[in-house]
C-alpha positions as CSV (number, residue, x, y, z in Angstrom):
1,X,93.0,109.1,191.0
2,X,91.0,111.7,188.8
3,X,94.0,113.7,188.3
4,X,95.8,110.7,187.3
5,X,93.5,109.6,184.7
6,X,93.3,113.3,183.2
7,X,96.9,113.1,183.2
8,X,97.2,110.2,181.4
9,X,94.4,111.1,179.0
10,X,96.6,114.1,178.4
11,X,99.7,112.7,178.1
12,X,98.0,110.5,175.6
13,X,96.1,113.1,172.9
14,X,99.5,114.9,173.2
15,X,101.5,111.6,172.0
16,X,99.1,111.4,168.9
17,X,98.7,114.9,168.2
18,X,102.7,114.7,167.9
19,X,102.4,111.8,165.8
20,X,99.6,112.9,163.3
21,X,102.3,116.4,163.1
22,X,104.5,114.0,162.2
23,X,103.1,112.0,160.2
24,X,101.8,115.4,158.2
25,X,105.4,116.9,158.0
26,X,106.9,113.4,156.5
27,X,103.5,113.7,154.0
28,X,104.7,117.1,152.8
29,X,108.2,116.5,152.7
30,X,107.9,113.2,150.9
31,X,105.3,115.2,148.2
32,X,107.6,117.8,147.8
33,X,110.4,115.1,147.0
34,X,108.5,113.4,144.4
35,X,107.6,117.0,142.9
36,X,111.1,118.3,143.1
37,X,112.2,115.0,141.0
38,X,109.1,114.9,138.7
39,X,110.0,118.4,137.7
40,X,113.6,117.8,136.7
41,X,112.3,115.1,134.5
42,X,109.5,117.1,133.3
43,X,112.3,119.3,132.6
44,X,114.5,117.0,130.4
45,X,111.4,115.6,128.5
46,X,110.6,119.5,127.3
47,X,113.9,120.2,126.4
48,X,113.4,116.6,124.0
49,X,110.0,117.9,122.3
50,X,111.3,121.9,122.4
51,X,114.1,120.4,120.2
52,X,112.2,118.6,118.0
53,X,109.8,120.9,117.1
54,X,112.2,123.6,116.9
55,X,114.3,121.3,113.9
56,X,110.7,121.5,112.1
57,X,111.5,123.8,109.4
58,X,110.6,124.1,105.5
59,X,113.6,124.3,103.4
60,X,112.3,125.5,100.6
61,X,109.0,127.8,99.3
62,X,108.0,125.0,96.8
63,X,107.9,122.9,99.9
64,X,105.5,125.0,101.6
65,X,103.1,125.7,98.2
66,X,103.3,121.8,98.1
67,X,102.1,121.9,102.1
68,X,99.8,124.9,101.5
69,X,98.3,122.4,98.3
70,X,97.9,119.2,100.5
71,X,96.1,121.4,103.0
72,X,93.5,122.6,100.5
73,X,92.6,119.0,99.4
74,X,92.6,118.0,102.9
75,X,91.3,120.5,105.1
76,X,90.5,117.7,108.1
77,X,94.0,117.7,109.8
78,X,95.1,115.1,112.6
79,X,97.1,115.9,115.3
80,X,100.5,114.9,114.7
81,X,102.3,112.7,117.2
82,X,105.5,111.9,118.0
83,X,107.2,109.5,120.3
84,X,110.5,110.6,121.9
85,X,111.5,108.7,124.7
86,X,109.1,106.1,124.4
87,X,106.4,108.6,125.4
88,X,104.2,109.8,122.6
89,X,103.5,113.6,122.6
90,X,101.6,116.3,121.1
91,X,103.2,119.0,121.8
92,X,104.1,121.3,124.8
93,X,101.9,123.8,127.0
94,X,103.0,127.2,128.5
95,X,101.5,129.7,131.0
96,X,103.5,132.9,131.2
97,X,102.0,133.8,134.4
98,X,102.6,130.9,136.1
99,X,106.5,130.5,134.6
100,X,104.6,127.0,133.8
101,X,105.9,125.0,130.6
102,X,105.4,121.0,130.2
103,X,105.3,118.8,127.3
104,X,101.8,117.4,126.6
105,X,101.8,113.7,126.5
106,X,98.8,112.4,123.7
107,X,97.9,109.5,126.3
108,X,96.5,109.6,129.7
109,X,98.6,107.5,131.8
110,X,99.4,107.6,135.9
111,X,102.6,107.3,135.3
112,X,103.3,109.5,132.4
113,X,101.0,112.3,134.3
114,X,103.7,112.4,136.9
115,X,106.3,113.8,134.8
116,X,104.4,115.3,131.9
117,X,100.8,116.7,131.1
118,X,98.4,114.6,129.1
119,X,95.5,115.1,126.7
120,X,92.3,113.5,128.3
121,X,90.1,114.1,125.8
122,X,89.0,116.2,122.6
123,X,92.2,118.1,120.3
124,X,93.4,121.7,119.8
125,X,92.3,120.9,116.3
126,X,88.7,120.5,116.9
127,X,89.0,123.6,119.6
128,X,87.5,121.0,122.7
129,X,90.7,119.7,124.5
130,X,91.0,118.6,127.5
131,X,94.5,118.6,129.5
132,X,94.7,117.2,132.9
133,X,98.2,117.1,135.0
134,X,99.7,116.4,138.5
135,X,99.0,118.8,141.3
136,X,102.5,118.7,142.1
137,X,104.0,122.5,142.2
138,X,106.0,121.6,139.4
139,X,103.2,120.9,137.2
140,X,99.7,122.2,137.4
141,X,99.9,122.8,141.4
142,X,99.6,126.7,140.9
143,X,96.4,126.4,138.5
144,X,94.3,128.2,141.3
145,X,96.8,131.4,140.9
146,X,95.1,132.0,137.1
147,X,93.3,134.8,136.7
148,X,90.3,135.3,133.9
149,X,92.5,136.9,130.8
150,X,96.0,135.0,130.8
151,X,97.2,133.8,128.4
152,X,97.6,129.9,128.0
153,X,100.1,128.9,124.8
154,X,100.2,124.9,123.1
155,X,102.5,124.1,120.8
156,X,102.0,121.4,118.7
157,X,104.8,119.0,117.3
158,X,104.9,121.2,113.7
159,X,105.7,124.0,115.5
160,X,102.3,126.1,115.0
161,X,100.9,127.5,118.1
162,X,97.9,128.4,119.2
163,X,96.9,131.4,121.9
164,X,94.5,130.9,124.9
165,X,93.0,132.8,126.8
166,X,91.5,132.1,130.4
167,X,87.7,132.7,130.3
168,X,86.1,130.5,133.2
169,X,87.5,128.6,136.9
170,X,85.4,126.5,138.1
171,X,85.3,123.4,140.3
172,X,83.7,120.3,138.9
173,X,83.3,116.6,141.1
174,X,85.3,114.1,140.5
175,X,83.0,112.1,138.9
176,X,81.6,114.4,136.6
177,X,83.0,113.8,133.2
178,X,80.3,115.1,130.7
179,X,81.1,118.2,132.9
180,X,84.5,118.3,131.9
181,X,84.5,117.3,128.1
182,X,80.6,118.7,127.0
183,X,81.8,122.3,127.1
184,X,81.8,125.0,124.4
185,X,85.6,126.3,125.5
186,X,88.3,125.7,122.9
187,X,90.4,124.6,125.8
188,X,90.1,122.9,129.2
189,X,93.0,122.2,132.2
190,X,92.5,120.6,135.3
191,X,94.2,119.0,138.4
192,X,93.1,117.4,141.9
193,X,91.8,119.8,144.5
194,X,93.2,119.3,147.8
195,X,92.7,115.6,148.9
196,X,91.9,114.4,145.4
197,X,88.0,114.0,145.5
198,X,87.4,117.5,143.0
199,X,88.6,119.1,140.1
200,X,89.9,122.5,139.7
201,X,89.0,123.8,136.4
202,X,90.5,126.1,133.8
203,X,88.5,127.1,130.4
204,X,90.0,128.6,127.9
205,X,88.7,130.2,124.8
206,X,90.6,130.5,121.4
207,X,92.4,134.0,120.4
């Protein structure tokens, strides 16, 4: 009767330990479906702003002195923002190292975060921006591969851009947002840590 019940208990733990493998292989294939597809459209949607920005051009050099002018009276730039597809965007982010570029959406959204990155807070104007995106490995999944000294490139939607370089990884909780946006680096990325509840860090400082 003993044997019996130890052979049932077995029988059982097996049953769910084969379930809960299961249930963790459908998990990671259906994770790496939805990152597969969100990185084709991620795709399409940098091709979009890549084009725009590369038809920014000045046609003539009194076009620029009349820039170079409006710039002197008006030293406080704003971003400039542009909607293409009915997503508005900022511009687009690249990380050699990581063969990473995405478009950079100007609004934090769930759903636009699944295709593109998005500005949480601050501007590569005012040197204090914040860009979060998906952990999927299309998008910022490969953050933790960084090392202190690559290079991090944004684009904005005029075509200037502006060179990063990594400085600082850290971990912050997910709750911590003065953490996140009360910094003296020029430039901040992060993504979900494993099971969503932290967030891995990258700070950037301004070449």
């Amino acid at each position: 009767m003993r044997n019996n019940g130890k052979s049932k208990a077995g029988s059982v733990c097996l049953i769910i330990g084969a379930v809960l493998l299961l249930s963790c292989v459908c998990w990671f294939l259906h994770i790496s479906r939805e990152s597969s597809k969100a990185g084709e459209i991620s795709h399409q949607k940098l091709v979009l702003v890549k084009e725009y920005v590369d038809n920014i051009t000045v046609s003539s050099e009194e076009t620029k002195l009349s820039f170079e002018a409006k710039e002197e009276t008006a030293p406080l730039k704003e971003m400039t923002i542009v909607d293409i597809d009915g997503c508005p965007y900022i511009g687009y982010l690249a990380i050699p190292s990581l063969d990473l570029e995405m478009p950079v959406a100007d609004t934090w959204d769930e759903e636009i975060l699944k295709t593109s990155l998005c500005r949480y807070y601050g501007s590569f104007i005012t040197d204090d921006m914040v860009i979060a995106g998906h952990n999927y490995s299309s998008s910022f999944g490969k953050l933790n591969d960084l090392a202190t000294g690559d290079e991090v490139y944004f684009t904005d939607m005029n075509g200037e851009v502006y060179l990063y370089e990594v400085s600082d990884i850290e971990v912050l909780k997910g709750t911590d947002i003065t953490a996140m946006t009360d910094t003296e680096f020029d430039l901040s990325l992060y993504t979900c840590t494993f099971g969503g509840k932290d967030r891995l860090t990258i700070r950037c400082l301004r070449k």
